[in-house]
C-alpha positions in Angstrom: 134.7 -182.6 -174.8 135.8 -181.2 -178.3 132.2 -181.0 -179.7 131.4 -178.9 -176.5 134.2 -176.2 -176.9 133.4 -176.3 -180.9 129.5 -175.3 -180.2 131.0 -172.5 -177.1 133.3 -171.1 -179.6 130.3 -170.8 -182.3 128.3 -169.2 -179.8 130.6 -167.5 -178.2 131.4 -165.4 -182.0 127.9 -165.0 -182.0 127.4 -163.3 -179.2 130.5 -161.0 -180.3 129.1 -160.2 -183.9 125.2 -159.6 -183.7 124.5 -159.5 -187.1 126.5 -159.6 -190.5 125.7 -159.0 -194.5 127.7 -159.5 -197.5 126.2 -157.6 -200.4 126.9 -157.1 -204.0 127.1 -154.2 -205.6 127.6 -153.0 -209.2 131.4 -153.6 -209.0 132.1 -154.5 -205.6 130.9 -156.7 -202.6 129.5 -154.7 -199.2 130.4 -156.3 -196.2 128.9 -155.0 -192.7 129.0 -156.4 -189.6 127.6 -155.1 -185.8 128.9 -155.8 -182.6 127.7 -156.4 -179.1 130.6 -156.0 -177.2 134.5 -155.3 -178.0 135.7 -156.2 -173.8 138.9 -158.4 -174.9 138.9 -158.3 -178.6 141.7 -156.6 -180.2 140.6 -156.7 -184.4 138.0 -158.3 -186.5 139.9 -159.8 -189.9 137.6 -160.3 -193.2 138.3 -163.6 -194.5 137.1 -164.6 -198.5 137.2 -167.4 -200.0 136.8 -167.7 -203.9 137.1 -171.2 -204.9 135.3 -173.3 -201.9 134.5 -172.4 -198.3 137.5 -174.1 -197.2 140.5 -171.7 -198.5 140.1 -168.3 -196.9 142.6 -165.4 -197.2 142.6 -162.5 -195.6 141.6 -159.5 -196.9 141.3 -156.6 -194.2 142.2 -156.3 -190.5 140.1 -153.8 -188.9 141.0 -152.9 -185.5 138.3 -153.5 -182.5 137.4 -149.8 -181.3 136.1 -151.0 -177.9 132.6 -150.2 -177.5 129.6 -151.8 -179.4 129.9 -150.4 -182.7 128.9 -150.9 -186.6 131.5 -151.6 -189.3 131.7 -152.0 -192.9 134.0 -152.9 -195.3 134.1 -152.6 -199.4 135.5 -155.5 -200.8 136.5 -154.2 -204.5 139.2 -156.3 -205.2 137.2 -159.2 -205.7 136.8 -158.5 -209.1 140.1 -158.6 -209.9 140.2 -162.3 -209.0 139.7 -165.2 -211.5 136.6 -166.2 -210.2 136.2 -169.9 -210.5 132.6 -170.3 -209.3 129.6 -168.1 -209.1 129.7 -167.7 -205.3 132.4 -165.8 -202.9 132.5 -167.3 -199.3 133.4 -164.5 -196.5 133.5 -165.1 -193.0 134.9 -163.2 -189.8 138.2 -164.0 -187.6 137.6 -162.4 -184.5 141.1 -161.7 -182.4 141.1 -161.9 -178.8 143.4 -159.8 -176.9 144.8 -163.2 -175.6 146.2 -164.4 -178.9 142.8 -166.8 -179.5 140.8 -166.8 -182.7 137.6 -167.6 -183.2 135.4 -167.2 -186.4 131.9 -166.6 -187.5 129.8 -168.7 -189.5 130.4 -168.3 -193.5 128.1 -166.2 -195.4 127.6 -166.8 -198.9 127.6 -163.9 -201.8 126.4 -164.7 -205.8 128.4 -161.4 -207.2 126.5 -159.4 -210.0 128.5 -158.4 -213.0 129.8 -155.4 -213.3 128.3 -152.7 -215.3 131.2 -151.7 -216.8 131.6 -155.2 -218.0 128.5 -155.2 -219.6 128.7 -152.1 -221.2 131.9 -153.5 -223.1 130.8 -156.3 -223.7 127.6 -154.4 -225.8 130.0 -152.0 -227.7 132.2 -155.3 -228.6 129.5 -157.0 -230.0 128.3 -153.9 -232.1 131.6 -154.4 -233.7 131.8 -158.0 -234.6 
């Protein structure tokens, strides 16, 4: 009976979120997300994990406008976290109006380095 309402929920998110990206950019991570319907959901939360795909925090609550609709968030404050591994972890919480959560599956980012990173790291080394 569990495994049943497990594999509903899953579906059931997936029917709510269509499709979904996480993207790096140059100093940031590009997350968008598409929706089918919005009838009972009151906000969609970003969840990143930086260690393992176990520990998520949150890290933006964006408000359900109602209708089908596309949304995307800029995660820039990634980069200001001690990375310790080569891959960030995001997934979606979805909020039901009724107080139940359900989540999307986990998506899976390899961040590029930063130019501005690079850059310094040049100029340092024309210095040594």
């Amino acid at each position: 009976f569990v495994v049943i309402f497990i594999m509903f929920n899953h579906a059931w998110a997936d029917d709510i979120i269509t499709e979904m990206s996480a993207e790096p950019q140059s100093s940031s991570i590009l997350i968008q997300f598409q929706t089918a319907t919005e009838e009972g959901i009151k906000s969609f939360i970003i969840q990143r994990s930086i260690d393992d795909a176990e520990n998520f925090e949150d890290v933006v609550e964006i408000t359900a406008v109602g209708y089908p609709n596309d949304y995307s968030y800029l995660d820039e404050v990634v980069w200001l976290q001690k990375l310790t591994t080569t891959v960030v972890h995001y997934k979606i919480a979805i909020l039901k109006s009724n107080g139940e959560v359900v989540y999307t599956s986990t998506l899976m980012v390899m961040p590029s380095v930063n130019e501005i990173i690079k850059t310094w790291g040049s100029i340092k080394l024309l210095f040594r």
